[in-house]
C-alpha positions as a LaTeX table, in Angstrom:
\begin{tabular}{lrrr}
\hline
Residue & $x$ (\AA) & $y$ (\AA) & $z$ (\AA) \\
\hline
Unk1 & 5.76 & 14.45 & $-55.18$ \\
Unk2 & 3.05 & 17.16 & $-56.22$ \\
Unk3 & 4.13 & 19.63 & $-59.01$ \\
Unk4 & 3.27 & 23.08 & $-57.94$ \\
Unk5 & 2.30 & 25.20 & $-60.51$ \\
Unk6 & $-0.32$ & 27.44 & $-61.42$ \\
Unk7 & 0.30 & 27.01 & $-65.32$ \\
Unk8 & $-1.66$ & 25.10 & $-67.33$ \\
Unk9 & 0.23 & 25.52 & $-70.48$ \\
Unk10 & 3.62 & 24.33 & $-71.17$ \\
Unk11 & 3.96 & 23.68 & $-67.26$ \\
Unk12 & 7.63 & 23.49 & $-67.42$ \\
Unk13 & 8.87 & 26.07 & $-69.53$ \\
Unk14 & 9.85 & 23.74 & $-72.29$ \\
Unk15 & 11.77 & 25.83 & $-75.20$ \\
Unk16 & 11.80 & 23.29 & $-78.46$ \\
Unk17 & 13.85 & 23.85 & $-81.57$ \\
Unk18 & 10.87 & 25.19 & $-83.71$ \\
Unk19 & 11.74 & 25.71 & $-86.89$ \\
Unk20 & 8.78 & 28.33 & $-87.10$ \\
Unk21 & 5.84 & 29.42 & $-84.95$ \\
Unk22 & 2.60 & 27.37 & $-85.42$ \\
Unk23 & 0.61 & 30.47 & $-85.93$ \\
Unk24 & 1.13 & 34.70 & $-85.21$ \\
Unk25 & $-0.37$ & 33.75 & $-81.15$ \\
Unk26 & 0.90 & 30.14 & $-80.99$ \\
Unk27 & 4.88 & 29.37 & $-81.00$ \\
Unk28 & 4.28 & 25.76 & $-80.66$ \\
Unk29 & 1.59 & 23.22 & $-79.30$ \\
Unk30 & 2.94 & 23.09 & $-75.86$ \\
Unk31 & 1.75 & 20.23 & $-72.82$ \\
Unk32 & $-1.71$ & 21.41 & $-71.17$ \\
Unk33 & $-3.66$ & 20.52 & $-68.25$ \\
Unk34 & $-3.34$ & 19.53 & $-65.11$ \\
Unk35 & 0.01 & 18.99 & $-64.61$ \\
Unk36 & $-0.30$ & 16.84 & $-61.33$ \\
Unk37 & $-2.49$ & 14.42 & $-63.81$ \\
Unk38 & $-2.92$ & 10.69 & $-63.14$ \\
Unk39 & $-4.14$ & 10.59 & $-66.87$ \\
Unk40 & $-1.93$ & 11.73 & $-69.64$ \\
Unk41 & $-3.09$ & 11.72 & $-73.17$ \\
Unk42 & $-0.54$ & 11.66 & $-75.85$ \\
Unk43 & $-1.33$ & 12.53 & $-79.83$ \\
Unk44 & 1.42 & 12.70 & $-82.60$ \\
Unk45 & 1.71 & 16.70 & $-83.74$ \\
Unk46 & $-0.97$ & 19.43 & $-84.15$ \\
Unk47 & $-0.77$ & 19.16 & $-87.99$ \\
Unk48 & $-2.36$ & 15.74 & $-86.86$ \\
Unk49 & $-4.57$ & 16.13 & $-83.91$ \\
Unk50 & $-5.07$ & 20.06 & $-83.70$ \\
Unk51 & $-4.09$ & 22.82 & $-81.93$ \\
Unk52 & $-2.39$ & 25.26 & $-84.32$ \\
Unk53 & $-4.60$ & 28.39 & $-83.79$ \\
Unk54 & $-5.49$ & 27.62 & $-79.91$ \\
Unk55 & $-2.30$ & 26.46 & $-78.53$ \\
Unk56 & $-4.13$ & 23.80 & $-76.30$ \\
Unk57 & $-3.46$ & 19.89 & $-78.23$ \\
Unk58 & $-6.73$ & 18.04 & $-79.52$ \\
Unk59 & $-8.67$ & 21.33 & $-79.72$ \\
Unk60 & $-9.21$ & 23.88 & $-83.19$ \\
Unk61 & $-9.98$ & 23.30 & $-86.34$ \\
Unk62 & $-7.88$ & 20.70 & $-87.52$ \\
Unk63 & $-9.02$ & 18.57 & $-84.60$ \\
Unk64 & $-12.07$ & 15.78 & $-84.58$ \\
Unk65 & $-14.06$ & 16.83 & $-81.42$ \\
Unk66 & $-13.98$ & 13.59 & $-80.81$ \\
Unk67 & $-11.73$ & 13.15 & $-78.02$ \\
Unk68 & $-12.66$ & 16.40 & $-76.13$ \\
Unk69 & $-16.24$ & 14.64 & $-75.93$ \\
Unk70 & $-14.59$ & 11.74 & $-74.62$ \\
Unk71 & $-12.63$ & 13.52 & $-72.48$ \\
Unk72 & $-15.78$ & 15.38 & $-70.89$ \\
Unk73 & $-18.12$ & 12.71 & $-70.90$ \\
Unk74 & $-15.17$ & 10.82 & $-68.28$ \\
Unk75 & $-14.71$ & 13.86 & $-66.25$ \\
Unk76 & $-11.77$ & 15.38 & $-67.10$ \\
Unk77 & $-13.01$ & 18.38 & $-68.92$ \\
Unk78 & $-15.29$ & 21.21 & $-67.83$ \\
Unk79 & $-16.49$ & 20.95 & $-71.48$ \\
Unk80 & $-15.09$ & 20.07 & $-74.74$ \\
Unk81 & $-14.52$ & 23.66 & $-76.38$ \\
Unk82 & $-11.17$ & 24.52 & $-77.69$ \\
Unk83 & $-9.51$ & 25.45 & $-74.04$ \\
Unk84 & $-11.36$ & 23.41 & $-71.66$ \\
Unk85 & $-10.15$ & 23.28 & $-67.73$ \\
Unk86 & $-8.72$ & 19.98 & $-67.12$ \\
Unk87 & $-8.60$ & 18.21 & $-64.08$ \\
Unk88 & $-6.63$ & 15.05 & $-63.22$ \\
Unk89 & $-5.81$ & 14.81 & $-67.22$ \\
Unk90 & $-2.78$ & 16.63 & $-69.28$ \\
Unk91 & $-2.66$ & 16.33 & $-73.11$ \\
Unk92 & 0.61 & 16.47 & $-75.13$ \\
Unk93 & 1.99 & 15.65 & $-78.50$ \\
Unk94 & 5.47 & 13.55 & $-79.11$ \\
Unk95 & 6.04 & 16.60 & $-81.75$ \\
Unk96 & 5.01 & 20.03 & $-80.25$ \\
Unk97 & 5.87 & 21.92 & $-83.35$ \\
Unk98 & 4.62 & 22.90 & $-86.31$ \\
Unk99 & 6.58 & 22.16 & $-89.73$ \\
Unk100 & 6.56 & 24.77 & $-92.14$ \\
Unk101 & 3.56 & 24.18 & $-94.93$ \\
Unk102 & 1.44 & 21.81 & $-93.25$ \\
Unk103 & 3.61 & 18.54 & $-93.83$ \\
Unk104 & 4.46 & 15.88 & $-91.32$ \\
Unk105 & 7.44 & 15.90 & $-89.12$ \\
Unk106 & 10.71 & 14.13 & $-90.44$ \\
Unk107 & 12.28 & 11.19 & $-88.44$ \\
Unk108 & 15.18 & 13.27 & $-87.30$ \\
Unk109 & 12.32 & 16.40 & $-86.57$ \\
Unk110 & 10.64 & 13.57 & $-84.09$ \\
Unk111 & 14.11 & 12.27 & $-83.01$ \\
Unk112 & 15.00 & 16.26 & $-81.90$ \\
Unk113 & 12.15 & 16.71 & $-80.14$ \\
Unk114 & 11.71 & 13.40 & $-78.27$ \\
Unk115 & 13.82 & 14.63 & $-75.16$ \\
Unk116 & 11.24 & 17.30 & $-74.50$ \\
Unk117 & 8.36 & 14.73 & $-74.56$ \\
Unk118 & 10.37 & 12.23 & $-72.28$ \\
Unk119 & 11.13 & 15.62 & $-69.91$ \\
Unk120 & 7.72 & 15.96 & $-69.49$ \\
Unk121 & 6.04 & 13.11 & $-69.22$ \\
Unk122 & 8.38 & 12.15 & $-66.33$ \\
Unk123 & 7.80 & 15.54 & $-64.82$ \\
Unk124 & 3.83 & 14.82 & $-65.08$ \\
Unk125 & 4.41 & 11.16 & $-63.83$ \\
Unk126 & 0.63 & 10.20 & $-64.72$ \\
Unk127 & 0.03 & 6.38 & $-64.00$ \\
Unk128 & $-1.99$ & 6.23 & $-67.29$ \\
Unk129 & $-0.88$ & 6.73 & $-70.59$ \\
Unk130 & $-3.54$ & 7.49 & $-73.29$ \\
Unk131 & $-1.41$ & 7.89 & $-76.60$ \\
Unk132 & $-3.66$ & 8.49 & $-79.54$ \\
Unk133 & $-2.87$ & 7.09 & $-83.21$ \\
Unk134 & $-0.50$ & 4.68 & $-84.81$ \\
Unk135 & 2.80 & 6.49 & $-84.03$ \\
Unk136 & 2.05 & 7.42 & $-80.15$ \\
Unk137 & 0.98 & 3.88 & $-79.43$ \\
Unk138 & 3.92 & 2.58 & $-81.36$ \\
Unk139 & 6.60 & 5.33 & $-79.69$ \\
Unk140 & 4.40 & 4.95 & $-76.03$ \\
Unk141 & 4.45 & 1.07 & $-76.05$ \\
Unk142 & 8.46 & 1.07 & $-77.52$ \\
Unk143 & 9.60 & 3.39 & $-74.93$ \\
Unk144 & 7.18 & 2.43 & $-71.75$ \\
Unk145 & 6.40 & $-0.59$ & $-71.97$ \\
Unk146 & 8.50 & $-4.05$ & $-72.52$ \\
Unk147 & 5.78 & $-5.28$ & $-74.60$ \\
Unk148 & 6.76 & $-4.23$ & $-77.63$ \\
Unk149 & 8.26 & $-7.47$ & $-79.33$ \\
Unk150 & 5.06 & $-9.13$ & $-78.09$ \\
Unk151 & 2.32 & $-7.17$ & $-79.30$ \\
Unk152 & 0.86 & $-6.86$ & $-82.68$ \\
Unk153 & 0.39 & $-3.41$ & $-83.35$ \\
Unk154 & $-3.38$ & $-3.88$ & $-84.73$ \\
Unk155 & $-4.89$ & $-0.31$ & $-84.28$ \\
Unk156 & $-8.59$ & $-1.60$ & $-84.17$ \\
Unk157 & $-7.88$ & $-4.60$ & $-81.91$ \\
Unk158 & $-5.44$ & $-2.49$ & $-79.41$ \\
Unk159 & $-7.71$ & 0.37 & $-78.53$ \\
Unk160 & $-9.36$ & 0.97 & $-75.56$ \\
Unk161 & $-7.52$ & $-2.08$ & $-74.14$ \\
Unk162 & $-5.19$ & $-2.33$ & $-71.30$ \\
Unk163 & $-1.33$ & $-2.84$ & $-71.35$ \\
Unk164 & 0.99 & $-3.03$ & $-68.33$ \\
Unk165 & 4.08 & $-1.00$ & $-68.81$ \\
Unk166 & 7.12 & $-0.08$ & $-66.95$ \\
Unk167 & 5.14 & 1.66 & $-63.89$ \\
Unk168 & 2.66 & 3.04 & $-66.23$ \\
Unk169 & $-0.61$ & 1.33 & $-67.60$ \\
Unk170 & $-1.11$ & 1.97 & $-71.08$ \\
Unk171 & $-4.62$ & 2.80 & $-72.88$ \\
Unk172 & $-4.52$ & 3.22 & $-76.72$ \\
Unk173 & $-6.25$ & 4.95 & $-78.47$ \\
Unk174 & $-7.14$ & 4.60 & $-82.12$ \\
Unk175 & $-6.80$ & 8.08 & $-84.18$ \\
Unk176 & $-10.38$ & 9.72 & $-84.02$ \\
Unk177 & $-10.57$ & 10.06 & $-87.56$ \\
Unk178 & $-11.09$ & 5.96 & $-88.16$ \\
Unk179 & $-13.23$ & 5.75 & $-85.04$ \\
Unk180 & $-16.39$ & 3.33 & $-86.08$ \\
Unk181 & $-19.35$ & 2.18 & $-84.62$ \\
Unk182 & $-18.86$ & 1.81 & $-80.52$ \\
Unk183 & $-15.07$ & 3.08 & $-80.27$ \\
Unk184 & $-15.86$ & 6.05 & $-78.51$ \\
Unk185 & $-18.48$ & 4.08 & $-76.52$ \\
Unk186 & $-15.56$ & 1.68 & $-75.49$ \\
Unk187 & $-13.38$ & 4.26 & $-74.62$ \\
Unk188 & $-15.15$ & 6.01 & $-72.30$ \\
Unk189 & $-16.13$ & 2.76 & $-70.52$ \\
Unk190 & $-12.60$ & 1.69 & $-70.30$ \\
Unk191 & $-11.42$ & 5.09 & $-68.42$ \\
Unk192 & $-14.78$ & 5.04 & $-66.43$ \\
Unk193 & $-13.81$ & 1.66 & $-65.38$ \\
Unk194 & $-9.67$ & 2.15 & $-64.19$ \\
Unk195 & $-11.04$ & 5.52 & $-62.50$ \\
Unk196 & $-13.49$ & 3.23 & $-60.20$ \\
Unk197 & $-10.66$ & 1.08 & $-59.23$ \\
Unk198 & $-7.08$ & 1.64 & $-57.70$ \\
Unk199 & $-4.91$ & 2.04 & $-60.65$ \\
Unk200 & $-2.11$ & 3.94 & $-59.15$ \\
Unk201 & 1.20 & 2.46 & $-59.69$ \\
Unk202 & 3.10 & 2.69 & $-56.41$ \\
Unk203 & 6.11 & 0.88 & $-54.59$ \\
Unk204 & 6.15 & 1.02 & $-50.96$ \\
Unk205 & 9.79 & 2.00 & $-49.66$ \\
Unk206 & 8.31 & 1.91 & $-45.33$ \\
Unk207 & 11.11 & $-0.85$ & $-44.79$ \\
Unk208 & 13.97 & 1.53 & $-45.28$ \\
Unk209 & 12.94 & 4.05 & $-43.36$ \\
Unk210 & 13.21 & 1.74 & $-39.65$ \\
Unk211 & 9.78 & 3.31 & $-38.50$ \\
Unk212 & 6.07 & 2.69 & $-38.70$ \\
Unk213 & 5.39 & 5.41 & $-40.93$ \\
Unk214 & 4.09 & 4.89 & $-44.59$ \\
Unk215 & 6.09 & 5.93 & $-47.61$ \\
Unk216 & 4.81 & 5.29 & $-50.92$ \\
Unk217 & 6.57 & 6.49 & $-54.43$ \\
Unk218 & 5.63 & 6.89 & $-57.89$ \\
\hline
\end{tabular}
């Protein structure tokens, strides 16, 4: 199923509880990109990884440039300025808003707001999940994944490594800010590498339909 839109913020009119606008032009970081994606990347809030005074996640300010670079050097961005065009990729947060003076998001503020992450990253239906920092790669591989109880959650030894999920393959991603040596290097290899091969994650449902035509689903 293809999403038809021409939007390439906040795709799906999502309307969060915001306590308060991020900024006088921003009401909240909203989902951006393309929003038929096979690549979703997934960061915590934009007190976190950015986006307060452009609206777009990973981008401003507050942001490392370190994952737009990524981002472009892969393909997926025209360039890695603060509202790049996007193609096969859609960034998000697991917390859209912005909390009033800077501070992090309570438990029960994540806990709110986790129905309108789960909304749309079922709506995008990307086959690969990129979540960035310790709590999207622990909510991501919790949620998506029946890995959980197996895997150590080691930042350093988990990123840029694969991990099967339920229909979705997972990337992580360390946060940008602790990236050393070849981590971006590594990154860029690994995405490079699933985008030369057939990563899709598809069953094939043919048998029901009693003819010789091909039906595939997410």
């Amino acid at each position: 199923m293809e999403n038809v839109t021409d939007r390439t913020s906040n795709p799906f009119g999502m309307r969060p509880p915001c306590e308060a606008p991020c900024s006088t032009d921003v009401p909240a970081v909203f989902g951006y990109g393309d929003a038929n994606a096979d690549f979703h990347v997934i960061g915590d809030h934009p007190g976190v990884h950015g986006g307060r005074e452009t609206g777009v996640p990973f981008t401003g300010p507050d942001a490392s440039p370190a994952i737009r670079r990524v981002l472009s050097e892969v393909g997926f961005a025209d360039d890695p300025g603060d509202v790049p065009e996007l193609e096969n990729c859609f960034l998000s947060y697991l917390h859209m808003c912005c909390p009033p003076d800077g501070r992090d998001p309570a438990p029960e503020e994540y806990h709110d707001l986790e129905p309108f992450f789960d909304a749309e990253l079922r709506a995008i239906a990307a086959h690969v999940l990129l979540p960035v920092g310790p709590r999207a790669i622990e909510h991501v591989i919790e949620e998506y994944t029946a890995r959980a109880s197996k895997l150590e959650i080691d930042m350093a030894a988990l990123h840029a490594t694969e991990i099967r999920g339920s229909g979705f393959l997972v990337v992580p991603v360390r946060d940008p800010s602790e990236w050393t040596g070849n981590d971006a290097d590594q990154l860029v290899e690994r995405l490079r590498s699933i985008r030369a091969r057939d990563y899709r994650e598809t069953a094939d449902l043919s048998r029901f339909l009693g003819t010789d035509e091909l039906y595939y689903v997410r």
